[in-house]
N, CA, C and O of each residue as an XYZ file, in Angstrom:
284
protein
N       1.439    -16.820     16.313
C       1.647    -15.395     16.114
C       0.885    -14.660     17.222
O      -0.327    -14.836     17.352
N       1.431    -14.012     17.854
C       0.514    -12.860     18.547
C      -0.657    -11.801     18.525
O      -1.512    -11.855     17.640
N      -0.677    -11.106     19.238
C      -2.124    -10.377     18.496
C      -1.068     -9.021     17.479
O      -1.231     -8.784     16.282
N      -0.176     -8.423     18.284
C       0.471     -7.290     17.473
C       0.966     -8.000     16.471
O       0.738     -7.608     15.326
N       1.495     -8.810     16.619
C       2.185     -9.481     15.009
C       1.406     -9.537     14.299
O       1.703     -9.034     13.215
N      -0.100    -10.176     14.414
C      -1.489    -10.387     13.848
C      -1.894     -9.281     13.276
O      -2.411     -9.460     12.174
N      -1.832     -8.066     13.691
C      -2.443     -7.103     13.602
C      -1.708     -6.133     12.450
O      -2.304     -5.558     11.540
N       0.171     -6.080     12.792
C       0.905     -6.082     11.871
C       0.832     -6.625     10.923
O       0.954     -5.970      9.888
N       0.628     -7.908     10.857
C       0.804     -8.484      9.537
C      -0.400     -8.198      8.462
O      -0.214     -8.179      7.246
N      -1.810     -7.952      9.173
C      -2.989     -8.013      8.631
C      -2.926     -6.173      7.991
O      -3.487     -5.776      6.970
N      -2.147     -5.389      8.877
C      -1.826     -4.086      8.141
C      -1.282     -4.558      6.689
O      -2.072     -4.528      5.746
N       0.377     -5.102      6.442
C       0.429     -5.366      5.716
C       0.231     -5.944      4.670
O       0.564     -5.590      3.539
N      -0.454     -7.081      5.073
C      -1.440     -8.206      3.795
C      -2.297     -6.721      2.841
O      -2.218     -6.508      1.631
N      -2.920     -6.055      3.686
C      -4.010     -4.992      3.351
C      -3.482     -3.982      2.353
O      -4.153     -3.385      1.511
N      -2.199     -3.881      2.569
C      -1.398     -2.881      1.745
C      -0.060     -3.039      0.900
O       0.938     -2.354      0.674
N      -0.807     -4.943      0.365
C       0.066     -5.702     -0.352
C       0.605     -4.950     -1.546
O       1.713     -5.275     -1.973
N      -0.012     -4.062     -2.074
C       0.795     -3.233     -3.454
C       1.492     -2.094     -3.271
O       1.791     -1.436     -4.268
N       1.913     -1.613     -1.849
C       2.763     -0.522     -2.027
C       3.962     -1.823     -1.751
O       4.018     -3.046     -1.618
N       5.041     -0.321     -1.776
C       6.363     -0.471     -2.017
C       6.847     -0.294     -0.959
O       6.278      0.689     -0.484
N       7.856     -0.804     -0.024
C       8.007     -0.347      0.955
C       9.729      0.301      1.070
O      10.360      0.634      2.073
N      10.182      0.306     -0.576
C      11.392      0.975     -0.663
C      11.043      2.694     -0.852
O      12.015      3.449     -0.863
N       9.717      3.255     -0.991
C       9.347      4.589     -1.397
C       8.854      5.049      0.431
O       8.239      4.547      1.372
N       9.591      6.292      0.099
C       9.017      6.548      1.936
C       7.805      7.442      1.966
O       7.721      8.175      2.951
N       7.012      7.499      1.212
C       5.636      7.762      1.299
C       4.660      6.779      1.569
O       3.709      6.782      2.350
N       5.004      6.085      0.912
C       4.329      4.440      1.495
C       4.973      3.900      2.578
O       4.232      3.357      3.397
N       5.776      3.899      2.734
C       6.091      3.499      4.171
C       5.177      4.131      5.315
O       4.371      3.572      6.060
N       5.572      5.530      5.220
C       4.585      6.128      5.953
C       3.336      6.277      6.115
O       2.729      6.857      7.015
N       2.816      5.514      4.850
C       1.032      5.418      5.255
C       0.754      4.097      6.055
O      -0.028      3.715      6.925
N       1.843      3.574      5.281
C       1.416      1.729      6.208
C       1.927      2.146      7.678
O       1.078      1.854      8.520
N       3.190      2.804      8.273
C       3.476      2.726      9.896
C       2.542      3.714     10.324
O       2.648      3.989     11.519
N       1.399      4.506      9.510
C       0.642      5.353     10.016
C      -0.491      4.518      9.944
O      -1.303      5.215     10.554
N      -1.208      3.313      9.553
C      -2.210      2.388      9.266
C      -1.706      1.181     10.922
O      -2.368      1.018     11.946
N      -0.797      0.773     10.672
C      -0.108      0.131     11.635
C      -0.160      0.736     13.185
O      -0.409      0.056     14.180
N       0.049      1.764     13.177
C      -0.241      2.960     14.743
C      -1.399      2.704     14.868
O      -1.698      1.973     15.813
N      -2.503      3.217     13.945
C      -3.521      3.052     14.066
C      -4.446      2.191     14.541
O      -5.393      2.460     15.279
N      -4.107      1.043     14.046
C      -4.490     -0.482     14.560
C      -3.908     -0.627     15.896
O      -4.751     -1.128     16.640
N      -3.073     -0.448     16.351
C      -2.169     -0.872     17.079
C      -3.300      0.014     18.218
O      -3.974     -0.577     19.061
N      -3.311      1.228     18.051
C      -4.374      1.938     19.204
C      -5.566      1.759     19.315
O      -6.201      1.839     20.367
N      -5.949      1.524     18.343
C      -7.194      0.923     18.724
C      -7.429     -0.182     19.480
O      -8.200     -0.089     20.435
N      -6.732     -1.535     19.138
C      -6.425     -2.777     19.935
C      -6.281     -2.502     21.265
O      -6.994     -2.954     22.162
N      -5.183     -1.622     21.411
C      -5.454     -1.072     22.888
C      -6.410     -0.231     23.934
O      -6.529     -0.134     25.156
N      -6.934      0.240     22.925
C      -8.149      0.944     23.954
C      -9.092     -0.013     23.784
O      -9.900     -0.110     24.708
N      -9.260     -0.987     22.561
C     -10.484     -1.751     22.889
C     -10.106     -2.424     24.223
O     -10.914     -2.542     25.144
N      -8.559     -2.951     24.286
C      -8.074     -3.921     25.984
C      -8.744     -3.301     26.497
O      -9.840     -3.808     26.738
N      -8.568     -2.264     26.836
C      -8.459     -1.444     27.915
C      -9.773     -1.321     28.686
O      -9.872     -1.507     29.899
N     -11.208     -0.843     27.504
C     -12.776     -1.013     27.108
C     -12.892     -2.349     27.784
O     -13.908     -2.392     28.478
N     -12.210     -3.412     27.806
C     -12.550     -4.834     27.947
C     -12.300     -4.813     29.754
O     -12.995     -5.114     30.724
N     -11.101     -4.354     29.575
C     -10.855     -4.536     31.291
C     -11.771     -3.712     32.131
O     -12.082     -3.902     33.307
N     -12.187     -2.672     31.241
C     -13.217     -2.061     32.546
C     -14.525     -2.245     32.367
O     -15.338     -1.614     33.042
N     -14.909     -3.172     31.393
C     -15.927     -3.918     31.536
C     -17.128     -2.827     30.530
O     -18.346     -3.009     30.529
N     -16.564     -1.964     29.915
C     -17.095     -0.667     28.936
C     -17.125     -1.077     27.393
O     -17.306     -2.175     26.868
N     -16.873      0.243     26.824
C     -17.005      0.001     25.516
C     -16.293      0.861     24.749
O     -15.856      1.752     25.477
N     -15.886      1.049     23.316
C     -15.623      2.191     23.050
C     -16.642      2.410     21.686
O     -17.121      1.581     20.912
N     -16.732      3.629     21.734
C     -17.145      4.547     20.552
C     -17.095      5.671     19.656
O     -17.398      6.536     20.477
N     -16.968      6.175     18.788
C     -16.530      7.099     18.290
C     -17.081      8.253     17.792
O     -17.515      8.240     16.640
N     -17.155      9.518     18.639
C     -17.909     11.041     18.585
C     -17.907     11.197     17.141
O     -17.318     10.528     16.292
N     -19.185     12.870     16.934
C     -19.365     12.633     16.049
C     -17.816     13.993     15.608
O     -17.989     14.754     14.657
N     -16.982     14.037     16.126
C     -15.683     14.607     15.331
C     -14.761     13.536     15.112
O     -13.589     13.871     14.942
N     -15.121     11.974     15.072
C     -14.209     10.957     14.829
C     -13.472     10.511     16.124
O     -12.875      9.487     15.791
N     -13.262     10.720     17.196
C     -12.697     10.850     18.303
C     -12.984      9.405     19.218
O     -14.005      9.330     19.902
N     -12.175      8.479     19.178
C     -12.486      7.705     20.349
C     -13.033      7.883     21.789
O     -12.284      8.284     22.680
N     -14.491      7.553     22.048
C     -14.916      7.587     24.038
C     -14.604      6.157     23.877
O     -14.564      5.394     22.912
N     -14.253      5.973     26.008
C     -13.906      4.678     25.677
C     -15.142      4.814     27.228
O     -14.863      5.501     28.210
N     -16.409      4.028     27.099
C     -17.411      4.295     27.813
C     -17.050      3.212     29.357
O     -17.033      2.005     29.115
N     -16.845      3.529     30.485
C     -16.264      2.590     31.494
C     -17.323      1.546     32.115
O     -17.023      0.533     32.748
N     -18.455      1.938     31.848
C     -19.868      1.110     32.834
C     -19.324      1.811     34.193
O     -20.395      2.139     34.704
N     -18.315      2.240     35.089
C     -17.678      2.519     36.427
C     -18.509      4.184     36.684
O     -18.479      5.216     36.014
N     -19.217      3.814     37.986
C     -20.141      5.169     38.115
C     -19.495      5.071     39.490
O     -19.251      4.190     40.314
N     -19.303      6.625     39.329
C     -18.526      7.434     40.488
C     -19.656      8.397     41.518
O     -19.495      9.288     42.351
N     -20.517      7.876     41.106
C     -21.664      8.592     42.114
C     -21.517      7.681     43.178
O     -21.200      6.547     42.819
N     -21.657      7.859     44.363
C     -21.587      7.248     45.617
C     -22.836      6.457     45.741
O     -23.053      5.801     46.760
């Protein structure tokens, strides 16, 4: 399995008692699912530039680079 499939699937394991014929639940799980899904990616992303990420205090992803632009 992949990491998005992984990540998908671990959304769903998590939100084994909704229904996914009611579209309110649908929409919390593809809104749980986005979620994961972005994060995974900015952590890549944190990874490739050798940084980090963290989260302000309004909830807000920094994704910190270690890359200093001072000459």
């Amino acid at each position: 399995m992949n990491q998005i499939a992984s990540i998908v699937n671990d959304v769903l394991e998590s939100y084994d008692g909704c229904c996914l014929d009611n579209e309110e639940e649908r929409s919390v799980i593809a809104n749980a699912v986005a979620s994961k899904l972005t994060s995974a990616s900015l952590q890549q992303l944190a990874d490739l530039l050798g940084g980090s990420i963290e989260v302000d205090n309004d909830g807000q992803a920094v994704v910190y680079t270690n890359v200093s632009l001072r000459g």
